[in-house]
N, C-alpha and C positions, 0 to 999 in steps of 0.2 A: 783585690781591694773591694770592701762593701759599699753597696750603693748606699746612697744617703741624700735625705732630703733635707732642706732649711727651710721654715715656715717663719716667713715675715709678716707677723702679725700687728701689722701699722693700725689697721683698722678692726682689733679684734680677730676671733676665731668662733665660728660659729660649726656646728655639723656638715650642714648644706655650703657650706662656703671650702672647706677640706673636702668633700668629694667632686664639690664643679671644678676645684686645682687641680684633683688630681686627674680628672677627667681631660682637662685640658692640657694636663701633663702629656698628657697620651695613653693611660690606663682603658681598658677596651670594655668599653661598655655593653658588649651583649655578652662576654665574661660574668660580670657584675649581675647583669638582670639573670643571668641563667641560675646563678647562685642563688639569689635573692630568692627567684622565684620556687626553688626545694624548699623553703621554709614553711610552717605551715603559717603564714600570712594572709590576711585579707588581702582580695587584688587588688593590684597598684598599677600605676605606669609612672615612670620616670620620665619628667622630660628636660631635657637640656638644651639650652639656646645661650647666644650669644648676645652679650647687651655692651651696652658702651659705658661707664664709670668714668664721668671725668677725662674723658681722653682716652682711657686706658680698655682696649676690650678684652673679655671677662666670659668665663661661662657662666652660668645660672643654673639653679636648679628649682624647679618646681615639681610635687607630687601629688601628681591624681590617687585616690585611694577610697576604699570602703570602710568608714568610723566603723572602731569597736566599738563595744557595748557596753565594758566594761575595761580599767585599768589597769594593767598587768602588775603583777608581784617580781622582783629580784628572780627567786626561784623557778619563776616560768619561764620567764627570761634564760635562765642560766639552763636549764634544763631542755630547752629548745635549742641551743649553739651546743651544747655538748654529745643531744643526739642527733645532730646533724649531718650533713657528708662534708663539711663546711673544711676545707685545707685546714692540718693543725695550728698554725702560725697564726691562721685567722682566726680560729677560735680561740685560741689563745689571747690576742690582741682582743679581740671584741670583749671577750670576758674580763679582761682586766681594766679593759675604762666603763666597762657596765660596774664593775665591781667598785670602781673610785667616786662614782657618781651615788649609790649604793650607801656606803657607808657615811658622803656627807650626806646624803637626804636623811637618813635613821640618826645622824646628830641631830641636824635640827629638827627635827618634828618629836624626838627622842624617844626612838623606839626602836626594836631591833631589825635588823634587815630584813629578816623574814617577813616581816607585816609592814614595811612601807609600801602603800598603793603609791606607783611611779606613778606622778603627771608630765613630768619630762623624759626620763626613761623608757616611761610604758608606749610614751606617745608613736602609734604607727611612723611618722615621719623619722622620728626619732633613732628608732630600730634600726632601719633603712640606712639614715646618715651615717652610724656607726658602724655598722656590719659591711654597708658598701663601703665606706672607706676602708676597711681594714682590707677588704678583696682588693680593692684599686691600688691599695701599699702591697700587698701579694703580688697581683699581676706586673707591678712593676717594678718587683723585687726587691724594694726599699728594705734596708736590712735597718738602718739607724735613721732616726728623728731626731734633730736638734730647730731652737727655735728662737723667736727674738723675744724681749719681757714684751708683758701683757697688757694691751690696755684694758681696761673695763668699762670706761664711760661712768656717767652718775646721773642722778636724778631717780623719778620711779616705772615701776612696773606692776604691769596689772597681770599676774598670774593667776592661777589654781587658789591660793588659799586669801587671796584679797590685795591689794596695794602695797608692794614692797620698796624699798630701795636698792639702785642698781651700784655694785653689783647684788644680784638674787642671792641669798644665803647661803644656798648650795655652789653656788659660784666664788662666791669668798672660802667659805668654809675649802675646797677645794685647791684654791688657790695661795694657800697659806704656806711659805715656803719656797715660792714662785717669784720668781724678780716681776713687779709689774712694771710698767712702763706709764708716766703719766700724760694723758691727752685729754684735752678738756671739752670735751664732749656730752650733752646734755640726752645720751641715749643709753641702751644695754648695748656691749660692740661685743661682748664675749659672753656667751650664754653655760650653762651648766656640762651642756656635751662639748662644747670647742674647750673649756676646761680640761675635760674629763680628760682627751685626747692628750694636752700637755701632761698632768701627771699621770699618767699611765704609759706613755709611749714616748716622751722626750728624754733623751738621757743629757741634754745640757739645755741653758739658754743663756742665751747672752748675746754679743753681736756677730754678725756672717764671719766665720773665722778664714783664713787665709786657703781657698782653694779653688778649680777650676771647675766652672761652671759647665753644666752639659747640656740642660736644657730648665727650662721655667714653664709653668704653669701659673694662671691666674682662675681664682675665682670668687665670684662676687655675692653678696650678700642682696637683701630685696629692700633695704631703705637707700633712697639717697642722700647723700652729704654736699657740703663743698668741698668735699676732699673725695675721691676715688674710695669706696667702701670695697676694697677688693683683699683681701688673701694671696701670697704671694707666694709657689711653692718651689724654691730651689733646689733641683737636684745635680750632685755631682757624687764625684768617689772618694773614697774615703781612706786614705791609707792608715795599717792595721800598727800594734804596738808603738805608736807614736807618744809619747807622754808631751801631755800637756808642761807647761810651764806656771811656774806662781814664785812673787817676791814672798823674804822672808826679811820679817823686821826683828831687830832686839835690841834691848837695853836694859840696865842694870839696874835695881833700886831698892836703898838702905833708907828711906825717909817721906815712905807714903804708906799709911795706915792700911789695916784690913778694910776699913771702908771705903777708904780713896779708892782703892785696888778694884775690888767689888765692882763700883760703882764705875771706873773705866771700864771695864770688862764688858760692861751691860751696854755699854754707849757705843765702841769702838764695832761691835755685832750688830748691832740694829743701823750702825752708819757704813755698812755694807763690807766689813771684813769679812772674809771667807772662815775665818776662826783667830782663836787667841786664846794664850793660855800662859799661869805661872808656870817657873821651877824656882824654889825654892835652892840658894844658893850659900856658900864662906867668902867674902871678898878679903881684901888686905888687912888684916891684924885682926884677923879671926872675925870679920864683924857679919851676921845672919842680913840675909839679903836677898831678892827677888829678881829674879828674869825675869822678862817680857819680852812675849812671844807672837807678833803679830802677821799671817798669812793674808796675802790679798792678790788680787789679779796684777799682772806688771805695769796694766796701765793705769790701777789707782795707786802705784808706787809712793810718787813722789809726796797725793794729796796724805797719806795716811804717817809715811814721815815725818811731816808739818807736824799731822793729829797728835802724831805719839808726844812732839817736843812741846808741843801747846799745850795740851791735859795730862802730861805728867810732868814729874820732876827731872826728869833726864835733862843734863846737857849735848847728849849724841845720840846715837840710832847707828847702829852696822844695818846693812841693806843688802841681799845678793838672792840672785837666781835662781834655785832650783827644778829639777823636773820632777811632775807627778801623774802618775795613772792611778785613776779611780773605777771602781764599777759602777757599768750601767744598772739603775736602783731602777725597778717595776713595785705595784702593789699590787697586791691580791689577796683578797679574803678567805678567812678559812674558819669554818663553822667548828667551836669547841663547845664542852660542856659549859662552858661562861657565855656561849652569845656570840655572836659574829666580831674576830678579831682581824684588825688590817695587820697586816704583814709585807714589811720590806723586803725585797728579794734584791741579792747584790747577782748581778749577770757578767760573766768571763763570756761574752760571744752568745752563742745561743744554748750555754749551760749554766745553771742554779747553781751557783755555789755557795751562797750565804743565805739565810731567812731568818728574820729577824721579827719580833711582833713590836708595834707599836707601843711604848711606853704607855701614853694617857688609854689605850682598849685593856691594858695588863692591869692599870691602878685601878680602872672602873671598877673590873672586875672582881679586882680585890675586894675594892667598898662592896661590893652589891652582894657580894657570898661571905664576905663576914672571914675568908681566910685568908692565912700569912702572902703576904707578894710573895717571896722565894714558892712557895707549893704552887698558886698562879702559875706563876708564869714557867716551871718548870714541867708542869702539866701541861699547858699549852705550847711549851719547846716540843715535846713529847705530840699531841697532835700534828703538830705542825709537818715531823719529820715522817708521819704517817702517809699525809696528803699531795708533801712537795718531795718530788725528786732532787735533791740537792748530791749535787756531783763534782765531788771531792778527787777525781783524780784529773789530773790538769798535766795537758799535754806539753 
């Protein structure tokens, strides 16, 4: 059975708050600094202490360091973990939440990955948070990340390019796709890198699912609250070909327009179905007629039966059980003739077996070079399977 961690992100996920968890985990920290320090990095020191949060004690981290000079690029970045001696798991890991943070930074400031100067990325501390974390998920063999939704807090912040609203742009941007979690909070709780780490390395979230705890880790962030600002990191084992479970909703319908249809469609997704979909059906005396097909968690069963019998014309709804496995989805970037394209990778274990490019990086590209989507994105199918090892034979 694979180890596995759960990140209770009550209070946000920050860099420095996932590596004082996992430190506290029990991850061996002269491991971690021995790594760190083969990189070719300005000197640092790590220090970690133990603080109190509300009741709750917590490790901390703070980093002694010598500012660079200048802000690092993506490509230095990546080109520093890849000739590294760095464990491949780790490079691996590092490189794909550098890679996620990456691609939302060069949305917003709208440019291509190559020429974003990182201010959050590049930043010495930064490096550290991520890299060491990914060694501390090594050292303690963490094979799977699952996590709780996000909060992010609101109000502003004073970054790099002037007065934003929290969350930071790169934080949203990232985060889209992400169940958040709402906590009313007048601060940033979830910064660009504790993002980063959710989509790149969580393959679920949602709530602690049914299993036996082994040990906990806490770790705490540097503002206080009146609540415990601490990170929470659960770990236990994970047993392997277990498929999850999901309700399956349906009902019939001869007397709601392509628009009505439409327009549920759009509602029933954004109010948290897992998906929905027509078929096109014959009912009795030959009459053209509509399925509906609505997926959702077992425990929002019941709420989304109501949904269907309240915003559609159905009189019933059939309802039943199924089981489902899915792959664990990674991102990673791959530089084609069109410009830095994100790429979903579907994972069977620790093998590539599907890669996939991002829709809206395929269409940009389209607009920007003036040819067909099909040539696109079949040329970039085509890079893609140059760069990624995608491993089609399945044990």
């Amino acid at each position: 059975m694979p180890n596995a961690i759960y990140l209770d992100c009550h209070a946000g996920i920050a860099g420095d708050m996932l590596l004082s968890a996992l430190i506290d985990l029990g991850a061996d920290i002269n491991y971690i600094e021995q790594n760190l320090n083969d990189l070719p990095l300005n000197k640092f020191k790590l220090n970690f202490s133990s603080q109190n949060k509300q009741g709750i004690q917590a490790t901390s981290l703070s980093i002694d360091f010598e500012p660079a000079h200048h802000h690092r690029k993506a490509q230095d970045i990546f080109r520093m973990i890849n000739e590294s001696t760095l464990p491949d798991r780790v490079k691996e890991r590092s490189i794909h939440v550098f890679d996620v943070i990456a691609h939302a930074e060069a949305k917003i400031h709208g440019m291509s990955v190559e020429n974003v100067h990182f201010h959050e990325v590049g930043a010495m501390d930064s490096i550290i948070d991520i890299i060491g974390s990914c060694l501390a998920l090594e050292n303690l063999n963490i094979d799977t990340l699952l996590s709780s939704p996000i909060p992010t807090g609101h109000g502003k912040i004073n970054i790099a390019h002037g007065i934003y609203p929290v969350p930071a742009p790169a934080t949203a941007e990232i985060l889209k796709g992400i169940p958040l979690a709402a906590f009313d909070v007048a601060s940033e709780l979830t910064t660009p890198t504790g993002a980063g780490f959710i989509k790149a390395l969580v393959s679920d979230v949602g709530p602690l699912p049914s299993v036996t705890i082994s040990n906990i880790g806490y770790g705490c962030g540097s503002k206080d609250f009146e609540f415990p600002n601490i990170l929470r990191a659960v770990q236990f084992s994970k047993k392997e070909a277990t498929p999850s479970q999901v309700q399956v909703l349906e009902c019939q319908l001869d007397d709601m327009t392509p628009e009505m249809l439409g327009f549920f469609m759009e509602q029933v997704i954004d109010d948290g179905a897992l998906d929905a979909y027509y078929t096109p059906i014959t009912m009795k005396k030959s009459r053209p007629a509509t399925q509906l097909t609505v997926i959702c968690s077992l425990t929002q069963a019941q709420y989304f039966e109501n949904y269907i019998l309240k915003y559609t014309t159905s009189l019933g709804v059939r309802s039943y059980t199924v089981n489902r496995k899915i792959l664990h989805r990674q991102f990673q970037t791959v530089h084609t003739d069109y410009g830095a394209i994100l790429v979903k990778l579907g994972m069977l274990g620790d093998k590539v077996i599907k890669a996939k490019p991002e829709f809206e990086d395929v269409r940009n590209a389209a607009i920007q070079s003036g040819m067909p989507f099909a040539t696109v994105y079949n040329d970039i199918q085509t890079t893609i399977q140059k760069h990624i090892n995608i491993d089609i034979d399945i044990d």
